[in-house]
VOKE-518289 format. One line per field, with one value per residue (C-alpha): residue number from 1; chain; x, y, z. Coordinates in Angstrom, 3 decimals. Layout:
// VOKE-518289
i: (NUM,...) $
ch: (A,...) $
xx: (X,...) $
yy: (Y,...) $
zz: (Z,...) $
This chain:
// VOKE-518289
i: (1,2,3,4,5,6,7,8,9,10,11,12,13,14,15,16,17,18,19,20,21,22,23,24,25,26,27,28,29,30,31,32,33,34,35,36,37,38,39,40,41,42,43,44,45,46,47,48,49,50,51,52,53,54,55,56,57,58,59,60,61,62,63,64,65,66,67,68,69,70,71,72,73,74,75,76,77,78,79,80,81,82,83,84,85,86,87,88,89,90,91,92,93,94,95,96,97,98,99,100,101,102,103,104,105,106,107,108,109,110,111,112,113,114,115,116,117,118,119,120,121,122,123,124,125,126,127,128,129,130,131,132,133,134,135,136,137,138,139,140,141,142,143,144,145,146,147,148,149,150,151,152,153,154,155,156,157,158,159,160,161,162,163,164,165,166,167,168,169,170,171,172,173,174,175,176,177,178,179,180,181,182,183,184,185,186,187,188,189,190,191,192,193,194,195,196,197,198,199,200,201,202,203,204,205,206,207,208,209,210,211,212,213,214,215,216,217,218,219,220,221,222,223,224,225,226,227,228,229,230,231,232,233,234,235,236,237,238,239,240,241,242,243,244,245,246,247,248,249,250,251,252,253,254,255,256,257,258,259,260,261,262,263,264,265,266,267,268,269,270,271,272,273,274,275,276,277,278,279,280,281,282,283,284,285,286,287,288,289,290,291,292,293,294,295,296,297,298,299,300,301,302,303,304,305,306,307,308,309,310,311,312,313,314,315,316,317,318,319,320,321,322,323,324,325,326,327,328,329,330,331,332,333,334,335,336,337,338,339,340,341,342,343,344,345,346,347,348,349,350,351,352,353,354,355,356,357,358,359,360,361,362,363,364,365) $
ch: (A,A,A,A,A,A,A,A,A,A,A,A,A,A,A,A,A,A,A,A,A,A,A,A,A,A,A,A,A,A,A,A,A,A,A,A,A,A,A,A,A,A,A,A,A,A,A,A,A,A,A,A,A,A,A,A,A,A,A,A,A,A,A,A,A,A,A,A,A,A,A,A,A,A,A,A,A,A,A,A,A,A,A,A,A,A,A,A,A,A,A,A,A,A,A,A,A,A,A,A,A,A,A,A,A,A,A,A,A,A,A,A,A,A,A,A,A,A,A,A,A,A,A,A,A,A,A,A,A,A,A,A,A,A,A,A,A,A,A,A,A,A,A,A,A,A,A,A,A,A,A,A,A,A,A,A,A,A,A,A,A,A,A,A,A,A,A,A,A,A,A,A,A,A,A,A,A,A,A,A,A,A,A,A,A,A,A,A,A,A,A,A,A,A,A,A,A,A,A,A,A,A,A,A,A,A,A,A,A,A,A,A,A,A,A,A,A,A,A,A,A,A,A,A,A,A,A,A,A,A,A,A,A,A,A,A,A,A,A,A,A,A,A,A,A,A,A,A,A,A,A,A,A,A,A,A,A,A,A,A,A,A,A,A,A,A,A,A,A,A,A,A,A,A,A,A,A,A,A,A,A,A,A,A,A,A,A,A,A,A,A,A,A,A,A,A,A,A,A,A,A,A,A,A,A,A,A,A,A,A,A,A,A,A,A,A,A,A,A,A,A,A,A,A,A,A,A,A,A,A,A,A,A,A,A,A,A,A,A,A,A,A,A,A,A,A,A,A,A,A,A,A,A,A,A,A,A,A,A,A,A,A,A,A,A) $
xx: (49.166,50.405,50.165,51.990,55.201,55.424,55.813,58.064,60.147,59.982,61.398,64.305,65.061,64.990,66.911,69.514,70.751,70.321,73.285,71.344,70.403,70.329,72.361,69.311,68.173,71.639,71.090,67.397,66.836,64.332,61.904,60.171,56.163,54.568,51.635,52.805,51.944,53.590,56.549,57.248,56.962,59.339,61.536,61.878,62.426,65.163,66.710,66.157,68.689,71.363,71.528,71.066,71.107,73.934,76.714,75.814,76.063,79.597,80.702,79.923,81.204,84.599,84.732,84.284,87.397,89.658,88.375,89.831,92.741,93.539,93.188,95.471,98.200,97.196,99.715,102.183,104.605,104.890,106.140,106.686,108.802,109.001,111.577,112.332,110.367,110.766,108.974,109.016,110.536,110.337,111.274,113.787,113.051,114.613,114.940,115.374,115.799,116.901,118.439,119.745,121.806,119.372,120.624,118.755,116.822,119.286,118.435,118.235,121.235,120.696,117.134,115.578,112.135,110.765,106.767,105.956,107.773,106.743,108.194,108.452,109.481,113.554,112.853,111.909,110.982,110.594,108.303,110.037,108.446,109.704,107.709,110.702,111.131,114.379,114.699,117.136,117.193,116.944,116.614,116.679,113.638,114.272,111.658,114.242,116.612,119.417,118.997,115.854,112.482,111.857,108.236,105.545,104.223,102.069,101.689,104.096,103.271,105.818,104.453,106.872,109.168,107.082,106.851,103.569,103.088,100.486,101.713,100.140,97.857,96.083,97.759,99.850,103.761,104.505,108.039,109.459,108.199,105.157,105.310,101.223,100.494,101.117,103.284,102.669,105.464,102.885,101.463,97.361,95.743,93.034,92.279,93.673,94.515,96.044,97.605,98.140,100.694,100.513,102.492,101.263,98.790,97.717,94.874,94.049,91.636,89.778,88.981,85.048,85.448,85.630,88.963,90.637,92.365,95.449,97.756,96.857,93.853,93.582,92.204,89.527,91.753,92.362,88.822,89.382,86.274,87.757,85.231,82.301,81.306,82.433,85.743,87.986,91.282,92.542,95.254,96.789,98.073,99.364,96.738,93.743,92.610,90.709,88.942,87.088,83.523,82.572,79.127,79.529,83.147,83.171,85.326,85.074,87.161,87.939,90.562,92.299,90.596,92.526,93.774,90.607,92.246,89.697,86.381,83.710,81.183,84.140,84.698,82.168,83.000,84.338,87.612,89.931,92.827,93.645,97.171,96.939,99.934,100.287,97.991,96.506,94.634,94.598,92.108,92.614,88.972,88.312,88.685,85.194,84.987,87.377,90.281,92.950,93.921,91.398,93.402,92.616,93.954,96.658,98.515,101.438,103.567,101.268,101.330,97.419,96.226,92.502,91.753,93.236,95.958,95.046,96.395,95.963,96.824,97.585,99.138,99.452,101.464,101.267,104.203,103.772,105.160,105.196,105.515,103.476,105.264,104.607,101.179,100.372,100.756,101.336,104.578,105.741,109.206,110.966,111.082,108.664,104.769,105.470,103.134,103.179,101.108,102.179,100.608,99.993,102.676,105.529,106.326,106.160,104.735,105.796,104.141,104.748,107.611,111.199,113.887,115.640,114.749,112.227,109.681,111.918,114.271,111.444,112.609,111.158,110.700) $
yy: (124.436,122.617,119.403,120.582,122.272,119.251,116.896,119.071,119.183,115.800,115.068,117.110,115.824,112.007,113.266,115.016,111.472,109.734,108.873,109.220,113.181,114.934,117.474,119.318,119.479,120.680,123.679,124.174,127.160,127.570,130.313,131.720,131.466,135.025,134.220,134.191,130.412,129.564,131.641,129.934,126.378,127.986,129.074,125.314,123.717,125.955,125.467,121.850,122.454,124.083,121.390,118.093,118.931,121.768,119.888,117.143,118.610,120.237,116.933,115.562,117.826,117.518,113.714,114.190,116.683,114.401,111.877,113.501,114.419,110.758,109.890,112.151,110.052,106.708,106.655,108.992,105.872,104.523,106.320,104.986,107.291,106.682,103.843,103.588,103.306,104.319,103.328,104.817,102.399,103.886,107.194,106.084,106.091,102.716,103.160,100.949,100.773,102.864,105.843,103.387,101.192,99.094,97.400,96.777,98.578,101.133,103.841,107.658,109.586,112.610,112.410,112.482,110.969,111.240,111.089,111.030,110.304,111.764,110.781,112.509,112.221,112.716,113.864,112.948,114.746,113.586,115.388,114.952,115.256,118.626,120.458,120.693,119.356,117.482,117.170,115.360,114.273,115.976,120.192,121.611,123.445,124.012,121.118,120.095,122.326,120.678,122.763,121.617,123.525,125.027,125.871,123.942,121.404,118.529,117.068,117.040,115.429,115.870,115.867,115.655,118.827,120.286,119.979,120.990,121.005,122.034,124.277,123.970,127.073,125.092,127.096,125.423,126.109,125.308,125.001,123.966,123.924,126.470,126.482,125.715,127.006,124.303,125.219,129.682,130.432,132.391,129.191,128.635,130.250,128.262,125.697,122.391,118.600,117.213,117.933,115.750,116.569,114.739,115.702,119.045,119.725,120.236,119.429,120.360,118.517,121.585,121.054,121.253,118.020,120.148,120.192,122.954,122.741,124.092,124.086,122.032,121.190,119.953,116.882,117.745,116.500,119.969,122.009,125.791,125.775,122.655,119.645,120.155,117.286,115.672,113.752,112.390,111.450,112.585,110.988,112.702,110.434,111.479,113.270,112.462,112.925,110.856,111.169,109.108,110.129,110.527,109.261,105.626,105.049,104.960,106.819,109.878,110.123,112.813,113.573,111.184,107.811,106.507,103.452,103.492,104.824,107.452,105.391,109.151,107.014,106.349,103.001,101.824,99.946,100.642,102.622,104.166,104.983,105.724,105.955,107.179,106.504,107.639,105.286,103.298,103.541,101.416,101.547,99.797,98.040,98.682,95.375,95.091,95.057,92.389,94.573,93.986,96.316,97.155,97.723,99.353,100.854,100.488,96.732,96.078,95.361,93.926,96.686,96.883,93.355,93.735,90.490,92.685,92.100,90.330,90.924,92.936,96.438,99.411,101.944,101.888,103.957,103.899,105.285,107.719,106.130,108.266,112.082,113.937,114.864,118.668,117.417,116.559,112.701,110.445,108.479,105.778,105.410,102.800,100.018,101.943,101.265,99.417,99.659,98.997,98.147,98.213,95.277,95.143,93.189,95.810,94.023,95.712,94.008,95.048,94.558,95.522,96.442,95.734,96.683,98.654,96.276,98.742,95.642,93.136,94.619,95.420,95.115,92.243,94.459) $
zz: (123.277,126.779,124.897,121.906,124.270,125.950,123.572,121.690,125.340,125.534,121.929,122.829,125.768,123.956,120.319,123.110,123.557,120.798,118.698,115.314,116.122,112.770,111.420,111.004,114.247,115.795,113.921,115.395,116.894,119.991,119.118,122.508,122.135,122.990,125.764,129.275,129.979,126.742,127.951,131.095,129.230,126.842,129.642,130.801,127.379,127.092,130.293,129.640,125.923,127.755,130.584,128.559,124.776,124.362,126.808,124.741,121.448,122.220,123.651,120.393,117.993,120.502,119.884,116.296,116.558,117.938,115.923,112.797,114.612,115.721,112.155,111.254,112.603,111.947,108.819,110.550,111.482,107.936,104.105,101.068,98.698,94.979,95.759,99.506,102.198,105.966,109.232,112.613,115.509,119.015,117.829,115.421,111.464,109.149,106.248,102.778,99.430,96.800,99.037,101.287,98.876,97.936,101.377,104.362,106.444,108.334,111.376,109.743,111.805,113.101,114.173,117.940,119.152,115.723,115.847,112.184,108.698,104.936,101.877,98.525,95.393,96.252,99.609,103.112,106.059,110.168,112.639,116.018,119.317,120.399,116.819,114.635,111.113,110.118,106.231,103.894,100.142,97.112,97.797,93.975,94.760,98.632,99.791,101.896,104.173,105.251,108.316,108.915,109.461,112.973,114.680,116.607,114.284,114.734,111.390,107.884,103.646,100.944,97.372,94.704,95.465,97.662,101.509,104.096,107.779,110.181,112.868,116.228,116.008,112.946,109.818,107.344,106.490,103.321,101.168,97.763,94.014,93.647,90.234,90.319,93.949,95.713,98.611,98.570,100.457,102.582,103.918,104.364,107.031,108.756,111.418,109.874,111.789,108.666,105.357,102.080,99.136,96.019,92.621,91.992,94.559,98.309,100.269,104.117,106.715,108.893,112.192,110.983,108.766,105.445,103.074,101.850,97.978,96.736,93.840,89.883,89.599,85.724,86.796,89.589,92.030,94.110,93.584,94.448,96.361,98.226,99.504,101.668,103.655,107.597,106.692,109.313,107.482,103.712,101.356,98.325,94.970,92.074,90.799,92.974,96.428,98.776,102.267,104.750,105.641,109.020,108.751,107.416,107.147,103.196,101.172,98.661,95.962,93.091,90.131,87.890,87.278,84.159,86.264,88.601,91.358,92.179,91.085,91.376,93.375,95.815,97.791,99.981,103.343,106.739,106.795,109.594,106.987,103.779,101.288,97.573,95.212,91.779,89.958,92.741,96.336,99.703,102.568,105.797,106.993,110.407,112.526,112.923,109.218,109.276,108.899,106.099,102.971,100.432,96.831,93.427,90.195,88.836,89.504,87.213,89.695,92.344,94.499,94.520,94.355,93.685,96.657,98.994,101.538,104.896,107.890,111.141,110.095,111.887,109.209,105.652,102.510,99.084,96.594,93.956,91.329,87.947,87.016,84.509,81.302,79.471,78.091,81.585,80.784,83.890,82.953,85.479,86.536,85.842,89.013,91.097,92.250,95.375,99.203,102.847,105.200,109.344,110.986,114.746,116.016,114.387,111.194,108.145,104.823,101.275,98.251,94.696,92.682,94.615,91.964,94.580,97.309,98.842,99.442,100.144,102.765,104.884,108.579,110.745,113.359) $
């Protein structure tokens, strides 16, 4: 029995700082034995968990936290709407193309040390540094205040006509169309980092690495039940969803696949960001990985060139560029389908369609 508790001791004490611990064993529970020798031995394996293996396993489940919530904000600095696009520059937001004259890129008035952009289908929101929410475009189904949005917010996504963010204490606020539950005027209780909004639909990263669904769901691409599993960043198209795995990096994908934007054995590789668009996906490769844009779906106008895009990425966006007609069709519009990537040094590449000069009047920052 010695033998037995202290190799079973000593296997703790060598999985507590290992890297490759199992899920399984963080849920093991220590089960006292019942003789008195056995006891004391238990006594000390314990008291060896709760200095070595239970500091450890909250610091870990912290890093993975803040891993998801760094994630979060990898694309926060960079929007492509259905045919402009917009970039955050020291706290100021440029934007170009088709709300902007077709003209080049021009400062957004009005606005104060934004931290994060979001683009929708008429409509555009900025997150700025003190919480609040500055909005401007197309309102016709209130997913954009003139006045703005107040509260504590630390993260925004505009679908189509509808507009999220995550307030501070981890719920979501949501505004505009609801027609298929996509923004409840209620909001979404829970204990998010990050939201997505794609045509018709809503999804939410939790602070446990699960995602929470809301709104149509007529192609898989918002499940009620939402998405078990330990994601670290989301992205919502069209009419699919996508997510980064924690474990190797890959990505998961579900919904629409007409184009092959949502392939359902998802995209293997090395990721630290993702962008959907309305018939196409992009996935920046970690450096180590070699770094670069991964593309695929839909290509007509180049805007997902299947030998990727090179370059040394931080941020990337992707446009939703179509609507679904009565019979749920997706319909493109005419001129859009464009993306963006943000490379290191501050200059922003365009690719795709540029009929209102929303790839070509990218700044040169």
């Amino acid at each position: 029995m010695v033998d037995v508790v202290e190799l079973t001791l000593a296997s703790v004490l060598y999985n507590s700082t290992s890297s490759s611990f199992s899920e399984e064993k963080e849920e093991a529970i220590v089960t006292p034995l019942e003789d008195s020798s056995s006891s004391s031995l238990g006594e000390v394996a314990y008291s060896a968990l709760r200095t070595c293996f239970f500091p450890w396993l909250h610091e870990r489940r912290n890093a993975r936290e803040q891993k998801r919530v760094q994630a979060s904000k990898t694309n926060a600095a960079l929007s492509a709407g259905r045919r402009d696009s917009m970039v955050v520059v020291q706290g100021d937001v440029l934007a170009w193309g088709r709300r902007n004259g077709h003209g080049a890129a021009r400062p957004v008035q009005g606005l104060q040390e934004v931290v994060a952009v979001a683009a929708g289908g008429e409509h555009a929101l900025a997150l700025q540094a003190d919480g609040s929410i500055v909005c401007w475009g197309s309102n016709e189904f209130g997913q954009a205040p003139p006045e703005g949005v107040s509260g504590n917010f630390v993260a925004i996504a505009a679908g189509e006509c509808h507009s999220l963010a995550v307030r501070r204490d981890g719920g979501v606020t949501c505004w505009g169309e609801n027609e298929f539950g996509q923004a409840p005027p209620k909001g979404v209780d829970g204990d998010f980092v990050a939201v997505a909004a794609g045509h018709r639909h809503s999804i939410a990263l939790r602070r446990d690495g699960g995602i929470s669904c809301w709104g149509s769901n007529e192609d898989g691409q918002a499940p009620p039940d939402g998405v078990d599993g330990d994601f670290v960043a989301i992205a919502a198209g069209m009419c699919h969803s996508l997510a980064i795995r924690h474990r190797d990096g890959g990505i998961s994908c579900w919904g629409r696949n007409r184009e092959g934007q949502a392939p359902p054995e998802g995209v293997d590789g090395t990721f630290v960001a993702i962008a959907a668009g309305g018939g196409h996906s992009l996935a920046l490769r970690h450096r180590s990985a070699g770094g670069g844009v991964v593309c695929w779906g839909w290509n007509k106008h180049g805007q997902a060139p299947p030998e990727s895009v090179t370059g040394d990425f931080v941020a990337i966006a992707a446009s939703r560029d179509g609507w679904l007609d009565a019979s749920t069709r997706w319909r493109t519009f005419a001129g859009a389908g464009h993306s963006l990537a943000l490379e290191r040094s501050g200059i922003t590449v365009a690719f795709g369609c540029d009929m209102d000069g929303q790839c070509s009047n990218a700044p040169p920052l």
